[in-house]
C-alpha positions in Angstrom: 100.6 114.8 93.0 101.7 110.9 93.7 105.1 110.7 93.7 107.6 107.5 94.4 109.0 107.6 97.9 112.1 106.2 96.5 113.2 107.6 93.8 116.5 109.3 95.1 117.8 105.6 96.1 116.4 103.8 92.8 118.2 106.7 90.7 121.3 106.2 93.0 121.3 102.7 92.5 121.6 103.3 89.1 124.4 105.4 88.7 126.7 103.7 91.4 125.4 100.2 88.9 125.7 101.9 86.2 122.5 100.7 85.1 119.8 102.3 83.0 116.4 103.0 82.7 114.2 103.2 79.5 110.5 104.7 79.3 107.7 102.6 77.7 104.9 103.8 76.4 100.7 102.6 77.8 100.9 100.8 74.2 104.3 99.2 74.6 103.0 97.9 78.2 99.5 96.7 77.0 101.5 94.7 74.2 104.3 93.2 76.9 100.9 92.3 79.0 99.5 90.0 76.4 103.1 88.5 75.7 103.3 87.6 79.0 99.5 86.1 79.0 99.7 84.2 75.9 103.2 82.5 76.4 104.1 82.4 80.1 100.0 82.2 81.4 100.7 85.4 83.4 98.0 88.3 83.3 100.3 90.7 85.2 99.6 94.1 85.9 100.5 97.0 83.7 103.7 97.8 85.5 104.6 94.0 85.6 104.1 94.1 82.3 106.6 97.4 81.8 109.5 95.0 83.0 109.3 93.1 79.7 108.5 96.2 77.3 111.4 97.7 78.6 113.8 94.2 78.6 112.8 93.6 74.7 114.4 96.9 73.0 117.1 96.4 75.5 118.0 93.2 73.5 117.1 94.2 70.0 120.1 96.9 71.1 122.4 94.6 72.4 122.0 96.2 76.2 121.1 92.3 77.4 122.4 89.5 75.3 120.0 86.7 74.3 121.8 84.0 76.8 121.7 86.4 79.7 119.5 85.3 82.5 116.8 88.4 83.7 114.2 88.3 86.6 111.9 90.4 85.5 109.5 91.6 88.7 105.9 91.5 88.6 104.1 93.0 91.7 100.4 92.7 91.2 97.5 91.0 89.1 96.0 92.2 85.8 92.9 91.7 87.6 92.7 94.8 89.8 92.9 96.8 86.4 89.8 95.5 84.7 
């Protein structure tokens, strides 16, 4: 079963930051992927594309604040997914 080598430090991270983390959906990342194609010229891959679908709800619920500066990480290329 694949399994993230780092999850104990990312969850870590999170508490001690007292971040958060929020679950998107296949549809919710397919959606963020064509956002990011049609304004920015980005076809990034699905879990570059998560970054956004999880940032946007984060706004609508006030989380991030519309004049907050975000770096949203994308790691690969839609390409390899096609």
């Amino acid at each position: 079963m694949p399994k993230s080598f780092a999850d104990r430090l990312i969850l870590e991270d999170l508490r001690l930051s007292n971040g958060l983390a929020i679950a998107v959906s296949d549809k919710q990342m397919a959606q963020a992927q064509r956002l990011l194609a049609v304004t920015e010229g980005v076809f990034a891959c699905p879990e570059g594309a998560a970054t956004l679908a999880g940032l946007l709800p984060l706004i609508d619920r006030g989380w991030v604040q519309p004049d907050e500066r975000v770096v949203l990480f994308n790691t690969g290329s839609g390409l390899k997914y096609l």
